[in-house]
KENU-568897 format. One record per residue (C-alpha): residue number from 1; residue in one letter; x negated, y, z. Coordinates in steps of 0.25 Angstrom, whole numbers, plus 2048, in hexadecimal, padded with zeros to 3 digits. Layout:
# residues N
<n NUM res A x X y Y z Z> .
...
This chain:
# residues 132
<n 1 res X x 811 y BAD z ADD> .
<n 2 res X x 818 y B9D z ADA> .
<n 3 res X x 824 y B99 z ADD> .
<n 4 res X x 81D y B90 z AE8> .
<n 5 res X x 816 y B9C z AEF> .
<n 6 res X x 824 y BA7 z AEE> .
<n 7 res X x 82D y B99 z AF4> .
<n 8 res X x 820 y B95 z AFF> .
<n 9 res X x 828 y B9F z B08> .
<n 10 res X x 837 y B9A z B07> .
<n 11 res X x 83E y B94 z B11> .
<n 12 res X x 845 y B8B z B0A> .
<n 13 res X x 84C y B7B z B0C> .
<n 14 res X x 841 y B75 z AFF> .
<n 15 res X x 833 y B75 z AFA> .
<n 16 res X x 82E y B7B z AEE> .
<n 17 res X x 824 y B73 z AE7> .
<n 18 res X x 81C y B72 z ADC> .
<n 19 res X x 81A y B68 z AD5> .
<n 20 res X x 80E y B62 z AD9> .
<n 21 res X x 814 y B65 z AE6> .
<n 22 res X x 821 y B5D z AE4> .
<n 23 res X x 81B y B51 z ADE> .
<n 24 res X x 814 y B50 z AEA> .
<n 25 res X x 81F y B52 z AF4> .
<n 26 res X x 826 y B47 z AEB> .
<n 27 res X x 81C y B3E z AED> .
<n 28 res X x 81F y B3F z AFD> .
<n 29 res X x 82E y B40 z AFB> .
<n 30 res X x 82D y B33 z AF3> .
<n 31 res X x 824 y B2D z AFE> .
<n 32 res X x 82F y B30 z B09> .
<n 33 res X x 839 y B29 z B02> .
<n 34 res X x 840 y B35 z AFE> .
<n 35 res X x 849 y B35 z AF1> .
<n 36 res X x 848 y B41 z AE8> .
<n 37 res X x 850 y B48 z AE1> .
<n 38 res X x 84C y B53 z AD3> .
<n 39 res X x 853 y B5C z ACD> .
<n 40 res X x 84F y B69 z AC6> .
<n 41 res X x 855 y B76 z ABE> .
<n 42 res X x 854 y B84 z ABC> .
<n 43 res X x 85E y B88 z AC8> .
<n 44 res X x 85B y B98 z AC2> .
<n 45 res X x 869 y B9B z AC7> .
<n 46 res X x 86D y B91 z AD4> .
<n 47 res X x 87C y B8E z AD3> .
<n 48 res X x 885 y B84 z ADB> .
<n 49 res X x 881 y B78 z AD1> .
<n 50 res X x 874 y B78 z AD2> .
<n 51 res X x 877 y B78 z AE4> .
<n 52 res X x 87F y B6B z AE0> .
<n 53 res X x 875 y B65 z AD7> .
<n 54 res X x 86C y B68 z AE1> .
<n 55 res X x 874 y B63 z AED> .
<n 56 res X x 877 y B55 z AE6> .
<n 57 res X x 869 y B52 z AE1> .
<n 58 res X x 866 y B54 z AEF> .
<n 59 res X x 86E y B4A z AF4> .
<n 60 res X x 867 y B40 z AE9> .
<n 61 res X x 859 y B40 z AF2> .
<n 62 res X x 851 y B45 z AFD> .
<n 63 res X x 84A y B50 z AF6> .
<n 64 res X x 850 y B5A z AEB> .
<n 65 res X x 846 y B60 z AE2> .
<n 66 res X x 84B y B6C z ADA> .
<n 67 res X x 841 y B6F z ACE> .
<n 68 res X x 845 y B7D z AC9> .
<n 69 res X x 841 y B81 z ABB> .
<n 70 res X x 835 y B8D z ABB> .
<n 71 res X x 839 y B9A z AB6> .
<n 72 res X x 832 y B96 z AA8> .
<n 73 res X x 83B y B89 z AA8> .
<n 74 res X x 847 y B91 z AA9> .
<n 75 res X x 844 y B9B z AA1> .
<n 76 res X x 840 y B90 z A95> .
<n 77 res X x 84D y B88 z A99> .
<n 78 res X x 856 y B94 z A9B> .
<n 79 res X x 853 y B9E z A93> .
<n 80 res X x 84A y BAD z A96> .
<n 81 res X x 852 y BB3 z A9F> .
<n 82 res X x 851 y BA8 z AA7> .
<n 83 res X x 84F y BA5 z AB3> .
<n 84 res X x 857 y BAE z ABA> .
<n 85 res X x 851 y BA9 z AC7> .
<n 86 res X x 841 y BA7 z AC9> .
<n 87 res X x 83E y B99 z ACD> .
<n 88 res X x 839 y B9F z ADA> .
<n 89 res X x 845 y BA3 z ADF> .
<n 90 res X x 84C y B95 z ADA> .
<n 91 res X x 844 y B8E z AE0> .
<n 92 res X x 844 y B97 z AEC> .
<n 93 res X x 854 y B95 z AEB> .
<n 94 res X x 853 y B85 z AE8> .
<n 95 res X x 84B y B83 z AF4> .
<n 96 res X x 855 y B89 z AFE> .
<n 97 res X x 85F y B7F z AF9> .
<n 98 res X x 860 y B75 z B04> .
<n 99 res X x 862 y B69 z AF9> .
<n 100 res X x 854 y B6D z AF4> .
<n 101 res X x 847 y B68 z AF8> .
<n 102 res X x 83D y B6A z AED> .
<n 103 res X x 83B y B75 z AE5> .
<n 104 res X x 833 y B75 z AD6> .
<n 105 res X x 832 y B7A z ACD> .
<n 106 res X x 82D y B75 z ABD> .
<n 107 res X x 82A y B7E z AB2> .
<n 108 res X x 82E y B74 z AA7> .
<n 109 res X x 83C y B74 z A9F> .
<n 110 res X x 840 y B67 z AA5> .
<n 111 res X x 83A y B61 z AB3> .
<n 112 res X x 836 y B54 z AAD> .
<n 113 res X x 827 y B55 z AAF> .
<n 114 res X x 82C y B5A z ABF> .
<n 115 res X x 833 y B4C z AC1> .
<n 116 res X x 82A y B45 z ABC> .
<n 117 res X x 81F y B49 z AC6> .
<n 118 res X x 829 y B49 z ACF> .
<n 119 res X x 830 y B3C z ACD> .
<n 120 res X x 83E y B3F z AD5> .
<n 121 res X x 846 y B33 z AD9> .
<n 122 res X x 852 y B3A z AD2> .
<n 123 res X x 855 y B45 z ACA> .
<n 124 res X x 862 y B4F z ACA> .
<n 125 res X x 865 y B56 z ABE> .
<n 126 res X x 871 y B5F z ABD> .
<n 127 res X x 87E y B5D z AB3> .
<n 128 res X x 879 y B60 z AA6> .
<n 129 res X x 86B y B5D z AA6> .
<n 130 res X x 862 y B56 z A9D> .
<n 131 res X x 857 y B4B z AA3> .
<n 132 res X x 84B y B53 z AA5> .
């Protein structure tokens, strides 16, 4: 079963999308006027930075999306042992949070191919970050 099919039955505040999915959406967001906002990482362990980063680049736009490293991401980026949390159940978690609106997620190292097809008006990067 795929991360869409195990989320399809949350309750949740946002939207898991794929990617073809989300580019869609984007288009209709853009057409309503509606300023979005981009920002991504592995959140394998949800602490009270990521809630502020989260919570600020909210404030930035209409729409947040949260693209979440896949479990092979993480584990290229991290190390083995990691992730300690499936992406299921972060992106499970990253849609209950009220600053969220769209979930992803990207198997790549970085999400540059995922902005690109997405083309957000601004992107938020946390302290210590490189461009992707």
């Amino acid at each position: 079963m795929d991360t869409r099919q195990r989320l399809s039955y949350i309750e949740s505040v946002g939207t898991f999308y794929g990617r073809e999915e989300l580019v869609e959406a984007r288009t209709g967001w853009k057409a309503a006027g509606q300023t979005v906002v981009f920002t991504n990482g592995c959140y394998d362990l949800l602490h009270p930075g990521h809630i502020r980063l989260l919570e600020k680049a909210r404030s930035l736009g209409d729409i947040l999306i949260l693209a979440l490293n896949s479990d092979a991401s993480v584990s290229r980026l991290k190390g083995p042992s990691r992730p300690l949390i499936a992406e299921c159940e972060r992106a499970e978690v990253a849609l209950g949070l009220e600053a969220v609106d769209a979930v992803t997620l990207f198997d790549e190292d970085t999400p540059r191919e995922l902005i690109v097809a997405v083309l957000p008006d601004i992107l938020v990067k946390g302290a210590g970050c490189e461009p992707p």
